[in-house]
C-alpha positions as CSV (number, residue, x, y, z in Angstrom):
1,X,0.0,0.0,0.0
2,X,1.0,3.3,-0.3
3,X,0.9,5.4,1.9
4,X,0.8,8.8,0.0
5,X,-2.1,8.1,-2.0
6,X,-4.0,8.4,0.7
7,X,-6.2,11.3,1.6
8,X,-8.1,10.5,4.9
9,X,-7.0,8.5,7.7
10,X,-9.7,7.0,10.0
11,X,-9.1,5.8,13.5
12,X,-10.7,3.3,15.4
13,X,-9.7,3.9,19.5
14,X,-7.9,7.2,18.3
15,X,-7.3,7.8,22.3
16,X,-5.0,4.6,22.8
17,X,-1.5,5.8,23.6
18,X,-0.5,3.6,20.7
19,X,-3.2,5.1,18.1
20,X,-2.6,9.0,18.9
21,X,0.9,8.8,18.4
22,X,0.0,7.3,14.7
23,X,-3.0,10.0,14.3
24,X,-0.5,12.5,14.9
25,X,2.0,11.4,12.8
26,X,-0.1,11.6,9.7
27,X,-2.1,15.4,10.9
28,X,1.7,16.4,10.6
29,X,2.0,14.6,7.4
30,X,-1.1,16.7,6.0
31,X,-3.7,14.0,5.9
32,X,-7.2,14.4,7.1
33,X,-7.4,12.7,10.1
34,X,-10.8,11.4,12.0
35,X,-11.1,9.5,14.8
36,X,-13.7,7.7,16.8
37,X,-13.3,6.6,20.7
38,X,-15.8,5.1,23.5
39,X,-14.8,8.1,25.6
40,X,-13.2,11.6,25.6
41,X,-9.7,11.0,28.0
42,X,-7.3,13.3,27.6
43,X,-5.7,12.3,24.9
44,X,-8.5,12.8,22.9
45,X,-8.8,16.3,24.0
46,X,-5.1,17.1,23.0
47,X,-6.1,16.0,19.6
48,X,-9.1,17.6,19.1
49,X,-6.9,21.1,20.0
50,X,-4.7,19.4,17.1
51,X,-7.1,19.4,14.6
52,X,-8.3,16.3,14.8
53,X,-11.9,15.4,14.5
54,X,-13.2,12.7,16.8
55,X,-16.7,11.3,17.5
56,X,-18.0,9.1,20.3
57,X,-20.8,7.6,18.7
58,X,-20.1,4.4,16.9
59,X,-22.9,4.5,14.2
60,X,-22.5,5.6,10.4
61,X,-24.2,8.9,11.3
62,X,-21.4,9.8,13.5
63,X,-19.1,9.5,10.4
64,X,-17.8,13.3,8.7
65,X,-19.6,13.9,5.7
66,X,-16.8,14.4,3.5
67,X,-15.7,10.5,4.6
68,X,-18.6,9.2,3.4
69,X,-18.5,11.1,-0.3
70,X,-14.8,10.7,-0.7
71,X,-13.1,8.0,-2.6
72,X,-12.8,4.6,-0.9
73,X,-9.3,4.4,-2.7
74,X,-8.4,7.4,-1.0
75,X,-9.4,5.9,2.6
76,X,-7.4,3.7,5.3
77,X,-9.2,2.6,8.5
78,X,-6.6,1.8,11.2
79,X,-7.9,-0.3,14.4
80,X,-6.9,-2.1,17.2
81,X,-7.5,-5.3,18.7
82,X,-8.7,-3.0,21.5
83,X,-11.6,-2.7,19.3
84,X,-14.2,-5.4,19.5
85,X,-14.8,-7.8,15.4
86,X,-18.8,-6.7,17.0
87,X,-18.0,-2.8,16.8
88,X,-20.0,-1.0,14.2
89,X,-18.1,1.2,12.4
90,X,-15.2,-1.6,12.2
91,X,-18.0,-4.1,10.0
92,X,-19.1,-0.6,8.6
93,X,-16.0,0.0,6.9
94,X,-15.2,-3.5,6.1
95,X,-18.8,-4.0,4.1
96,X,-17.9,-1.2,2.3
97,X,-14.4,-2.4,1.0
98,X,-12.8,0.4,2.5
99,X,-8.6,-0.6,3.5
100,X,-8.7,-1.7,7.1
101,X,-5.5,-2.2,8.6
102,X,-4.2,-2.8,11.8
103,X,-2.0,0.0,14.2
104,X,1.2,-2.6,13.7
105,X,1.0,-2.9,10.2
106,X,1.3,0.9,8.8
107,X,3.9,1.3,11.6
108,X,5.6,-2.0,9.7
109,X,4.8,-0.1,6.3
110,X,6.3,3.5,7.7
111,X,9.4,2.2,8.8
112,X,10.5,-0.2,5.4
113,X,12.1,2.9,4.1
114,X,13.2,4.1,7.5
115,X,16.6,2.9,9.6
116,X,14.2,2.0,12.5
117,X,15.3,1.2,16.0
118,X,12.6,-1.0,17.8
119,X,12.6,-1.7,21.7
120,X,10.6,-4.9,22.4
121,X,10.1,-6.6,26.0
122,X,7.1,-7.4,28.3
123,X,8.6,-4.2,30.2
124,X,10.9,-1.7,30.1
125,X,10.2,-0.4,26.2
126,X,8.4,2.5,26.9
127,X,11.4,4.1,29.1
128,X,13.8,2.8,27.0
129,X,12.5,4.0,23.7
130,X,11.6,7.3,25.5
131,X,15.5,7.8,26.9
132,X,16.9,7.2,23.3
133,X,14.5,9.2,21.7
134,X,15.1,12.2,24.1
135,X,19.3,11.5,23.8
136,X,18.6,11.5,19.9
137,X,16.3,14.8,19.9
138,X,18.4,16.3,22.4
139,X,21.7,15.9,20.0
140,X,19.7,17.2,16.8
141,X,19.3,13.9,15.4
142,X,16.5,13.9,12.6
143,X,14.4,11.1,13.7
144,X,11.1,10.2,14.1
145,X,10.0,8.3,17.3
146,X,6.1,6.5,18.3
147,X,6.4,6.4,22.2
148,X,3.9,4.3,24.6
149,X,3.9,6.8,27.2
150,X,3.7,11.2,27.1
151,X,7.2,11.7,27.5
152,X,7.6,14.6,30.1
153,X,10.2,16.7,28.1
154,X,7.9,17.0,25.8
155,X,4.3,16.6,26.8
156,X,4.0,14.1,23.7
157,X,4.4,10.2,22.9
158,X,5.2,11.5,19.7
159,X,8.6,13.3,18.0
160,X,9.3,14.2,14.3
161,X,11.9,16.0,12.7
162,X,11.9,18.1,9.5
163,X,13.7,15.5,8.2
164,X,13.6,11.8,9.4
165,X,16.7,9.5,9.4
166,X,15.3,6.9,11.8
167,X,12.9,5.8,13.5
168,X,12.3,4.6,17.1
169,X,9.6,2.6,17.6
170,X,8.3,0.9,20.6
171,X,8.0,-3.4,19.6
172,X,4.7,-4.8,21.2
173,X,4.5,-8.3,21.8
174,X,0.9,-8.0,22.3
175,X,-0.9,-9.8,19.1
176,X,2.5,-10.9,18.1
177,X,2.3,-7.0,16.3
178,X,6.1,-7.0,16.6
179,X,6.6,-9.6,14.1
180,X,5.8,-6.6,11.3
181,X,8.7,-4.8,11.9
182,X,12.0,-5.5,10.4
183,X,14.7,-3.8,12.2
184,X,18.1,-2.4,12.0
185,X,18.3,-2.2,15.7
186,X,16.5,-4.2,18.5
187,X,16.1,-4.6,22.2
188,X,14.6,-6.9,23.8
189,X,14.5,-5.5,27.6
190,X,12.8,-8.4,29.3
191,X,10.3,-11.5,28.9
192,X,8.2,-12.6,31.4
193,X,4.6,-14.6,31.0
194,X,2.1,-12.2,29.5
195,X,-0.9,-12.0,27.0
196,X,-1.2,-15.7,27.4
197,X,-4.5,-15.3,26.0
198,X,-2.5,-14.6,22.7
199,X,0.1,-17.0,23.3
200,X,0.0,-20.9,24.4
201,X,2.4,-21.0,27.1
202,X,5.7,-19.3,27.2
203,X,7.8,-21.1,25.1
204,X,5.3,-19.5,22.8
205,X,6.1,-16.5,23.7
206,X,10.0,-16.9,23.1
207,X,9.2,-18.4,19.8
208,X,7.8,-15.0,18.9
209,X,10.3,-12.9,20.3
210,X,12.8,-15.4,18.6
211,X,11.2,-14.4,15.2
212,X,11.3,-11.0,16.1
213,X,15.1,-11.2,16.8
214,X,15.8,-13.2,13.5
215,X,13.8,-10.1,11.2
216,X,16.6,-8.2,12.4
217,X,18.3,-6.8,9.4
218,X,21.5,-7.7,7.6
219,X,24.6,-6.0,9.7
220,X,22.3,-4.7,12.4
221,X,22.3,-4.8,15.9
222,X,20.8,-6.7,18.7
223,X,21.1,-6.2,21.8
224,X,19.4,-8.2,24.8
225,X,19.1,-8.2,28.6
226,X,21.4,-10.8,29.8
227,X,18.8,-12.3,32.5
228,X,16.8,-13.7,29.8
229,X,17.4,-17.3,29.1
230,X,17.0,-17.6,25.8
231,X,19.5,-18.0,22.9
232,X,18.7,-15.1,20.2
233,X,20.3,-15.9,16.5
234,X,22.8,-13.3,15.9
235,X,22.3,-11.2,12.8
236,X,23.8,-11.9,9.6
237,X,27.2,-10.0,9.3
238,X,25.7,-8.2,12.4
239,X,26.1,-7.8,15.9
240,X,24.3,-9.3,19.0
241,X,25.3,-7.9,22.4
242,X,23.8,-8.3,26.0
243,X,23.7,-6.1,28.6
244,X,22.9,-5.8,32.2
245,X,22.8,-3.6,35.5
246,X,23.1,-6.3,38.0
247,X,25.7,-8.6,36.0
248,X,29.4,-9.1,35.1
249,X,28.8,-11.6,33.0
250,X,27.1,-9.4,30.3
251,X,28.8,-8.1,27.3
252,X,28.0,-4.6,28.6
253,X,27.2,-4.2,32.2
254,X,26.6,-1.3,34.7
255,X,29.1,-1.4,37.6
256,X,29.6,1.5,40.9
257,X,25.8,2.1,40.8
258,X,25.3,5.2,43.5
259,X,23.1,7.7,44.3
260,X,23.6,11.3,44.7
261,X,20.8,13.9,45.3
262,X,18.0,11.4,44.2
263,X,20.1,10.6,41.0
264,X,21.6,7.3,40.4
265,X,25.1,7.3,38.4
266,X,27.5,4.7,37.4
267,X,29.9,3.2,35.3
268,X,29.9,1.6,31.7
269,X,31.9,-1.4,31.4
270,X,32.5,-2.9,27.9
271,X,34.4,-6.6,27.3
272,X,33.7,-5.5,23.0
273,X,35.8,-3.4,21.2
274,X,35.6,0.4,22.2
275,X,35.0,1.9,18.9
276,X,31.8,0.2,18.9
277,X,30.7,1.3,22.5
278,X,32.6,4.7,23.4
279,X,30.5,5.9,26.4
280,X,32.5,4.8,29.7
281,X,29.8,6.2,32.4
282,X,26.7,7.8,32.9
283,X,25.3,10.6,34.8
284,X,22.6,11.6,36.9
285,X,19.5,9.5,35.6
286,X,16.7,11.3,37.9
287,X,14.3,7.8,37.5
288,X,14.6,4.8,40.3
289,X,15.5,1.6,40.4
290,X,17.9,-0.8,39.2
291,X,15.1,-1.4,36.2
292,X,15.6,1.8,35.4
293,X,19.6,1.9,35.5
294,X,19.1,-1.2,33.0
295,X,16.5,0.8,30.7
296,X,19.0,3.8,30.7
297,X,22.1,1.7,30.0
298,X,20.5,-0.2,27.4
299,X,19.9,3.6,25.6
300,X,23.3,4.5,26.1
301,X,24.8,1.5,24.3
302,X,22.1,2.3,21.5
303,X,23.2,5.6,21.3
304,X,27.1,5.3,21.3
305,X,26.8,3.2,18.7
306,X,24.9,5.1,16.4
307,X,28.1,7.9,16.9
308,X,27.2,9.7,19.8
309,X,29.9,10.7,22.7
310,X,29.8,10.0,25.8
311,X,29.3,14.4,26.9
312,X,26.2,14.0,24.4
313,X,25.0,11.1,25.8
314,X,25.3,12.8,29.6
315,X,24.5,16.4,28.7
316,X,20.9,15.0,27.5
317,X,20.2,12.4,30.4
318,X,21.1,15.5,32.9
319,X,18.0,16.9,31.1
320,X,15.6,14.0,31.0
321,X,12.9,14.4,32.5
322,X,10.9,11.2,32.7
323,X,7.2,10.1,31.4
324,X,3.8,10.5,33.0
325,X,2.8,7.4,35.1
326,X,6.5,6.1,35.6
327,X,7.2,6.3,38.5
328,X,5.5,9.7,38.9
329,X,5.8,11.9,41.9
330,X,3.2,14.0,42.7
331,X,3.7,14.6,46.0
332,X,7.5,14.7,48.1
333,X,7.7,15.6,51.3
334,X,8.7,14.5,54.7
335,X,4.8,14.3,55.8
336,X,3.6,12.4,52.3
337,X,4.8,10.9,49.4
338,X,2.2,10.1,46.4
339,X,3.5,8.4,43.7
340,X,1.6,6.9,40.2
341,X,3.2,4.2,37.9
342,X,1.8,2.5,35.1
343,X,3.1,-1.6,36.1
344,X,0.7,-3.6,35.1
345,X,2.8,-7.1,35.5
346,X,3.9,-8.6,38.5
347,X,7.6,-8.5,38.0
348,X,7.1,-4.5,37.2
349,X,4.8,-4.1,40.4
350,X,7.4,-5.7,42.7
351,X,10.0,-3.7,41.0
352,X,8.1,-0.7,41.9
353,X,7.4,-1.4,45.4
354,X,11.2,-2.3,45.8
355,X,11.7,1.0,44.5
356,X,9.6,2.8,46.8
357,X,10.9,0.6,49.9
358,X,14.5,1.3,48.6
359,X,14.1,5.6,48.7
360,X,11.8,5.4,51.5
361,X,13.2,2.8,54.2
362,X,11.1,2.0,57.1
363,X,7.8,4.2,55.9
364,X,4.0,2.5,55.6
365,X,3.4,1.9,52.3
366,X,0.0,2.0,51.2
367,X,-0.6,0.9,47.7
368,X,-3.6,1.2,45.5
369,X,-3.3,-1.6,42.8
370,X,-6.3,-1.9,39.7
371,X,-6.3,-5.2,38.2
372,X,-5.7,-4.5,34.0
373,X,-7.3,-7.4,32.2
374,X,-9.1,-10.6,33.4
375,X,-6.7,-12.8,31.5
376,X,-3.8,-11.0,33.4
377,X,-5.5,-11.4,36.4
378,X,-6.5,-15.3,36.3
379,X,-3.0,-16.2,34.5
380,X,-0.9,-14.4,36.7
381,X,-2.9,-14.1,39.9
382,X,-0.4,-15.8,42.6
383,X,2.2,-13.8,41.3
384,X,0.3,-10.6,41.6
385,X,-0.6,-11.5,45.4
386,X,3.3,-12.3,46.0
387,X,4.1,-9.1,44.8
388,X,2.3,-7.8,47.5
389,X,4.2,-9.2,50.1
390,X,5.8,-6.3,51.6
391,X,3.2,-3.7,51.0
392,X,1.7,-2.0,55.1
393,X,-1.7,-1.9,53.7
394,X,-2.9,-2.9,50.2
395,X,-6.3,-1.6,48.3
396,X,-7.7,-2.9,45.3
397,X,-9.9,-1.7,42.8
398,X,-11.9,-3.7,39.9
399,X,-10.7,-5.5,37.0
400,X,-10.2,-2.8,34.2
401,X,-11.6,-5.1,31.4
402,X,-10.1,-2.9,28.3
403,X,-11.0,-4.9,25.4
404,X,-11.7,-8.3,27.7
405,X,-15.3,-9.7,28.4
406,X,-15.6,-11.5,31.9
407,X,-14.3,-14.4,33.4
408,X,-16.5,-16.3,35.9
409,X,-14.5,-16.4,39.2
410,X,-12.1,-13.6,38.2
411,X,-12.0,-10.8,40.3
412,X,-10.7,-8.5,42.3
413,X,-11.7,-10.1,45.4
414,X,-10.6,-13.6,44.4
415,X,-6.8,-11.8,44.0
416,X,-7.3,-10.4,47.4
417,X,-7.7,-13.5,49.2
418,X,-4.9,-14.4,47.6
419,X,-2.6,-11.6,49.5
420,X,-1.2,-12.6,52.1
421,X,-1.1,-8.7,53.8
422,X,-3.1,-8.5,57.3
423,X,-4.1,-4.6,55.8
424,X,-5.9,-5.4,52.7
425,X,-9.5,-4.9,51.3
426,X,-11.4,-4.0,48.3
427,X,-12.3,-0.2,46.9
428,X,-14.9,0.2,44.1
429,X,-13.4,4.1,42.0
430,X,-16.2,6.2,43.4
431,X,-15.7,5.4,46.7
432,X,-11.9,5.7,46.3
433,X,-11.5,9.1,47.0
434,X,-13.6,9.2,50.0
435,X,-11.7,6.5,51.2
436,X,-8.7,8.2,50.9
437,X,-9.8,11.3,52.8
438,X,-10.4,9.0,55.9
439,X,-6.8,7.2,55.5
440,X,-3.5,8.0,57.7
441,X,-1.3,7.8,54.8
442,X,2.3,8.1,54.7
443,X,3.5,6.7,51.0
444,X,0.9,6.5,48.4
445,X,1.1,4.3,45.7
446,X,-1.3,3.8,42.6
447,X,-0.5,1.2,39.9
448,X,-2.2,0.0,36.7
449,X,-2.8,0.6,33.5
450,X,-6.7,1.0,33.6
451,X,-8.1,4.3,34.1
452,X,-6.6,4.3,37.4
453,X,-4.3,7.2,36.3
454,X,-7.4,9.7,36.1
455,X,-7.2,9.4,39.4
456,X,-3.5,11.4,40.2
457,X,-4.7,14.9,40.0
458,X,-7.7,14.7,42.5
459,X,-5.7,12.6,44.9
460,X,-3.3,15.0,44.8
461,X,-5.6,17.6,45.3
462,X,-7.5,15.9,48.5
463,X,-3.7,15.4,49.9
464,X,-2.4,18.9,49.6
């Protein structure tokens, strides 16, 4: 398909984090760009401001005049599987021949004539791919980058240049989408059991990310956490490195990890030859956690080998500034600390609340956790409650279904009695902030990636 043919652009859950970042990319690109979501969020609102016109109706009536009289040749309809095979305007479009395509196959046709760097991993790709694409932007690089997450620097989960030499592009394993890209770089940060509603077990899994690693292009580069055991075939005349922030062993590892003034240096240690890897340290990366220090040193390696020094590299993560819902403060004092984060996955939630436990050392922790996905939730549930474990009182809210149906016997309570915490019970969202007002809180933490994040700017303004 061509892409410049194409007149209007159509998207079906325009307000995904995912989709937006798309919808923007062609408003920039001067297409006419609709858009149809179940709700107004945010993001929505940021695009409507952007020119984008977005209904919440899913019925042809809702659809923009000049839509319907245009040129079906002149129309692409991108979706989701976010969007239900039952919704509307999907079978609309599809009865009336119109090019329906999913959000991981234009980002597959976009980057064929781009050098494309793609960050896959059941966690860690958003941070990744937003560090690399700041230390790229930050050094005038002309690239082009589709974040998961609003990048505080710039407000955006989207970056373009005037002109575009690469492109940085977050890999999702979710619906195997990842298997459309072919890249010239790739990371694979982490794998851990998810979406096994999409895959069989998770040898499943590693079969995908194992053809993901093979579509890597001739002479490129991949690089790969060194925890995950898995061989990865090395690319043809290419390069495949591994990296780590808590091992020697690695190819690349992080080594005199310290903080100063709630920022976490240290070193760079390379066993390959230097001209490929130049940068020797790091400074001053203002995000948490040895996840993070992984994430950040997995971007640095990216970056020095596409030419940057190592004062670039350290004059634009002095600057970073983080992304909404990772590990977000909100609130830092001696009295309260209120922090949002987006993990979803029980290795990331522990992560977190190590985090937390790890800055703030003999505190209560309270943490608010919403269940995202009934699959997740059943698959994965003892892991979820072990998680828990050191959390001084836990509240949880409903199962944020997203695009999932129920399960009988899945809920929110089933995973409670699964916690082991002698604090703990459940919290339906209009009650939450009531309940909050009666709490003795001294660290706050919510986590999910429902709609739980709607929540951060009232709690913060019930706790100031």
């Amino acid at each position: 398909m061509n892409l410049n043919s194409l007149k209007y652009i159509y998207f079906l859950g325009v307000g995904g984090i995912g989709m937006s970042a798309l919808a923007r990319y062609f408003n920039v690109k001067g297409k006419k760009v609709f858009g149809y979501d179940r709700q107004r969020s945010d993001l929505c609102f940021q695009l409507e401001n952007e020119g984008i016109n977005i209904t919440y109706t899913a019925n042809e009536q809702s659809l923009p005049e000049e839509l319907v009289n245009s040129n079906i040749s002149e129309i692409l309809v991108v979706y989701t599987p976010a969007i239900s095979s039952e919704n509307t305007l999907l079978n609309l479009f599809i009865k009336k021949q119109i090019n329906v395509l999913k959000r991981a196959e234009i980002l597959g046709l976009i980057s064929k004539k781009l050098y494309t760097i793609a960050i896959a991993g059941t966690h860690g790709k958003t941070t990744t791919s937003t560090m690399l694409a700041h230390i790229l932007n930050y050094n005038k690089r002309n690239i082009l980058a589709f974040l998961g997450g609003i990048s505080s620097n710039y407000e955006s989960n989207f970056l373009i240049s005037d002109e575009i030499d690469l492109m940085i592009v977050e890999a999702d394993e979710f619906d195997k989408s990842f298997l459309h890209l072919n890249p010239d770089i790739a990371i694979i940060t982490s794998i851990s059991p998810d979406h096994l509603d999409i895959y069989d077990d998770i040898n499943d899994l590693f079969l995908a990310f194992h053809q993901f690693a093979s579509q890597v292009k001739n002479d490129g580069l991949l690089l790969v956490e060194s925890s995950i055991d898995y061989v990865f075939p090395t690319p043809v005349n290419g390069l495949k490195l591994t990296y780590s922030a808590k091992s020697k062993h690695a190819t690349i590892f992080a080594e005199h990890i310290q903080k100063k003034k709630n920022k976490y240096y240290f070193d760079i240690k390379s066993k390959i030859n230097k001209n490929i890897i130049k940068n020797k340290s790091l400074v001053g990366i203002n995000m948490p956690g040895i996840h993070n220090i992984s994430n950040a040193l997995s971007a640095s390696v990216v970056a020095s080998y596409l030419g940057l020094s190592e004062l670039e590299i350290n004059d634009a993560f002095s600057t970073f500034k983080g992304i909404n819902r990772r590990f977000q403060k909100h609130i830092d004092s001696e009295k309260l600390v209120y922090i949002d984060d987006y993990a979803h996955h029980p290795n990331e939630v522990k992560a977190t609340i190590a985090t937390v436990k790890d800055i703030y050392p003999f505190r209560k922790l309270t943490v608010i956790f919403q269940p995202h996905l009934y699959t997740r939730t059943r698959d994965l549930a003892q892991d979820f409650a072990d998680s828990f474990a050191h959390v001084d009182e836990l509240i949880l809210l409903d199962i944020y279904a997203a695009r999932e149906k129920p399960i009988e016997g899945v809920t929110s309570e089933m995973l409670l009695k699964l916690c082991n915490n002698s604090n703990k019970s459940l919290c339906n969202k209009k009650n939450l902030l009531s309940v909050l007002k009666q709490s003795n809180l001294d660290i706050l933490l919510t986590l999910g990636a429902g709609d739980i994040g709607i929540f951060a700017k009232p709690i913060k303004k019930i706790l100031n």
